[in-house]
C-alpha positions, 0 to 999 in steps of 0.5 A: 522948884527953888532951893527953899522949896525941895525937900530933905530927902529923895524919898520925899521929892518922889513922894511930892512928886506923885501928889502935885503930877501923877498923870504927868509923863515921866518916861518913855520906853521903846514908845511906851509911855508911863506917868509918874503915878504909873511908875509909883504903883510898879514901885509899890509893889517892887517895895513888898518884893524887896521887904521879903528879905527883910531889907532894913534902913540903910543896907547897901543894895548893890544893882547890876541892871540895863537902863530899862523900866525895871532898873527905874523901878528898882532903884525908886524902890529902894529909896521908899525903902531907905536904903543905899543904892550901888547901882553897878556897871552891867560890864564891870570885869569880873575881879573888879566885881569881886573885889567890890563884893569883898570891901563893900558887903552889900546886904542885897546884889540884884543882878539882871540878865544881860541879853548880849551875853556880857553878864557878871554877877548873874554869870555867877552861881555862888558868892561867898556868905551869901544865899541865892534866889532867882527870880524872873531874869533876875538873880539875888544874892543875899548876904548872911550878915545883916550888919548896918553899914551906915549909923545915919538917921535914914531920913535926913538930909544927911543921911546917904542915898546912892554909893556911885563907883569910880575907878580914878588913877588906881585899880580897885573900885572907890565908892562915892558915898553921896548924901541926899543934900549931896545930889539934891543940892546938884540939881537944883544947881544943874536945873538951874543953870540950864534952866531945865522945867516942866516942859523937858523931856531928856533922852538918856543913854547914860546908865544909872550906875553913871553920875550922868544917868542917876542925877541928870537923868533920873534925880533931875527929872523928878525936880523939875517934874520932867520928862525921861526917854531912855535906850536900853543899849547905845545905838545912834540910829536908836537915838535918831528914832528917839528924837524923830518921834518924842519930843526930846529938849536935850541930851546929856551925855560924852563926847562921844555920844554927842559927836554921833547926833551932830555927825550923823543924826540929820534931823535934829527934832525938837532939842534946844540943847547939848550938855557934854559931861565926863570930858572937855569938848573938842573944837571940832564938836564945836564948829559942828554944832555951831553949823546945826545950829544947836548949842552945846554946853560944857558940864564938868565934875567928877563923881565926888562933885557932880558937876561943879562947873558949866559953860553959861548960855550968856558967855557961850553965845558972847565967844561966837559959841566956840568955847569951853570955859566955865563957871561954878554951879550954884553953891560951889566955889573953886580955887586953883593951887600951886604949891599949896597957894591959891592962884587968881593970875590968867594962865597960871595952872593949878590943881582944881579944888572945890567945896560946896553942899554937893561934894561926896560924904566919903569914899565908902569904908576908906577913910585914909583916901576920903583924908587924903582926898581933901585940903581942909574943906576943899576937894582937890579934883586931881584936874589942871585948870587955868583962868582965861583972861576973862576970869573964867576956868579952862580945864587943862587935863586930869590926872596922867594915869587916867584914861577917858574914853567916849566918857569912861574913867578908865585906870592906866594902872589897872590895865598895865596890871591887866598887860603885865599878867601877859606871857613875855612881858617884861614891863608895860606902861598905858597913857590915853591916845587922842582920838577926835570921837571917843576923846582917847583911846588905850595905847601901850608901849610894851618891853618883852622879856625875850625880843624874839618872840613878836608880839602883835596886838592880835596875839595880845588881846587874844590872850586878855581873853583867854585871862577873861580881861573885860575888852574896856582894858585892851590896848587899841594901839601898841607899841613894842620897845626895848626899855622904857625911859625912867628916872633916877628912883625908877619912875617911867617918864610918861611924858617921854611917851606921850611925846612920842605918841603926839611926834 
């Protein structure tokens, strides 16, 4: 399909879909097999379940769902019905979800029942102004005010499709409003790139709450008129079984989901390709798949910019498969800052910013940060980047107060907010600690108000559960202090402590 030929709209590329395809293969559950056309029947009939509610264009439908057939179902329902779609982490902590229910007041919260046990809004009896209904295992929450949110004609290219959560360098939740032309315009670029056709079958691990999941997965798929293998739950032995008995061409996936299958996954079956998202490839993953004889590409982007950059085939295979560099995707161009002027030398850092069709419309209901976020045209991405001596960019790091473990941008901020609701604790300050499988985990360098009760990581985490802080936000490595290194305003030198951390 070119550039030209995809359409408007999400709804519309489904809908030619089904018309040029629908005996195709689409996706593949726990071996079962199901067609375009399969999927687009469960569809319609999701749609006359949701019209109940008298669900209008443009209402905001949050969805709390596994990476299952039904989560598909629902989400393809929604966009028949021109809606915007928040699909949400199946384990966000239960303030983050709360506070997203007050700033965000979607019409409809569908909620499914997570069978390990780590539910939120379906653990939930009541939500304020909203009604209840159940229905199979699924709960739905119904807002008592029908105010439309969005002023968009609902069938445009510029009108919104899918509000995707991310926690960046602050606590609170930021939606990612993004528009048709936002994430079709991402695809085209991706499938190209990675010259992704008909004849691709994707296994996906990545829920459809993540960048990965919704345009990799699901949007990507129905582009290029793929095909889609999905797990319900991360399990590497899951994914060997996947790879053995489907005929699986890549995986786009973390770091750490791609350190499995070249670690401990023997037979690699049909893939032709690794695509590594969410954070840069280590050395070590790349001296492994050179040894499988796989390629493993860098994919780098941000949820506002998904993604903006790619490691070319033709440049990976030139540097003997042993790099990261990128170049920008089809449609994006990227500039380095420093000081407010932009940098073309080699090995001059500066602050990422890019533009294009596939930057984000706005940060939902937050015009203050959509402004600050932006340079003019440009979206500054909070990442450091570099050109190497062959004109590429090499990402240098993001910004120090976020974490990203095995792919998730976790909020250094919110978990010390999390630690400094701890009894004894006088202040605390959270960095990312290297770590060769998940990229890095959580450390925390503590001071306490009285030194003499000890405080062990047990004893913490202990606590955190008591306070029913999710375990994305413990600590996995502390480190007791008597003060913290700061500057003359106050400000805790971070950098001290990372040095500490790499010494």
């Amino acid at each position: 399909m070119s550039e030209e030929n995809y359409p408007a709209t999400i709804r519309q590329l489904w809908k030619n879909r089904i018309n040029s395809t629908p005996d195709k293969v689409f996706l593949v559950e726990n071996r079962n097999h199901y067609t375009y056309l399969d999927i687009d029947k469960r569809v319609d009939k999701k749609v006359e379940e949701l019209r109940q509610f008298k669900v209008k264009p443009g209402d905001i439908i949050a969805l709390q769902f596994e990476l299952d057939l039904e989560n598909f179902i629902t989400i393809l329902a929604c966009i028949k019905l021109k809606t915007v779609i928040n699909p949400l982490n199946p384990h966000l902590d239960i303030d983050e979800a709360k506070d997203l229910v007050n700033r965000f007041k979607p019409y409809l919260i569908i909620a499914q029942k997570a069978p390990r046990g780590r539910d939120t809004f379906y653990s939930v009896d009541n939500l304020t102004n909203y009604d209840l209904e159940t229905t199979g295992d699924c709960k739905i929450f119904i807002n008592h005010d029908h105010t439309k949110n969005f002023t968009e004609e609902f069938d445009s290219a510029e009108s919104p499709i899918v509000i995707l959560n991310t926690s960046g360098t602050t606590g609170a939740v930021k939606g990612v409003v993004l528009t048709n032309k936002n994430v079709l315009s991402a695809e085209y670029a991706y499938n190209k790139a990675f010259k992704i056709t008909n004849e691709d079958m994707i296994l996906m691990s990545s829920g459809l709450y993540h960048a990965i999941g919704f345009h990799h997965g699901l949007i990507s798929t129905i582009m290029a008129g793929s095909s889609i293998a999905i797990l319900r739950h991360y399990n590497v032995d899951k994914i060997a079984e996947i790879i053995k008995n489907e005929p699986v061409t890549f995986i786009d996936s973390v770091p750490t989901v791609i350190y499995d299958i070249l670690f401990r996954i023997k037979d690699l079956g049909h893939l032709k390709q690794l695509l590594a998202g969410g954070d840069k490839l280590r050395d070590d993953l790349l001296r492994q798949a050179d040894k499988r004889g796989i390629p493993v590409y860098n994919c780098y982007g941000s949820t506002e910019a998904v993604p903006f950059s790619y490691t070319p085939s033709d440049y990976f295979e030139e540097k003997n498969h042993m790099t990261t560099a990128l170049k920008p995707m089809e449609g994006i161009e990227v500039r380095l800052v420093v000081h407010g002027q932009t940098i073309t030398s080699s090995n001059v850092e500066g602050t990422i910013q890019v533009k294009g069709p596939e930057i984000f419309k706005e940060y939902l209901f937050n015009p203050e940060k959509t402004k600050s976020s932006f340079d003019g045209e440009w979206f500054d991405t909070g990442d450091y980047g570099h050109y190497n001596y062959d004109k590429m960019l090499e990402i240098d790091g993001r910004n120090s107060d976020k974490i990203i473990r095995g792919g998730e941008n976790i909020s250094a901020a919110e978990v010390e907010e999390k630690v400094r609701n701890c009894d004894n604790i006088k202040e605390v300050a959270v960095l990312g600690i290297p770590d060769v499988r998940l990229g890095q985990r959580i450390g925390a360098f503590i001071s306490l108000k009285d030194k003499k009760q000890q405080l062990t990581k047990q004893k913490l985490i202990a606590e955190l559960t008591k306070n029913k802080t999710d375990k994305k936000f413990w600590p996995e490595r502390i480190w007791i202090v008597d003060s913290l290194p700061k500057t003359a305003n106050g400000k805790i030198k971070k950098y001290i402590l990372k040095q500490k951390v790499e010494g």
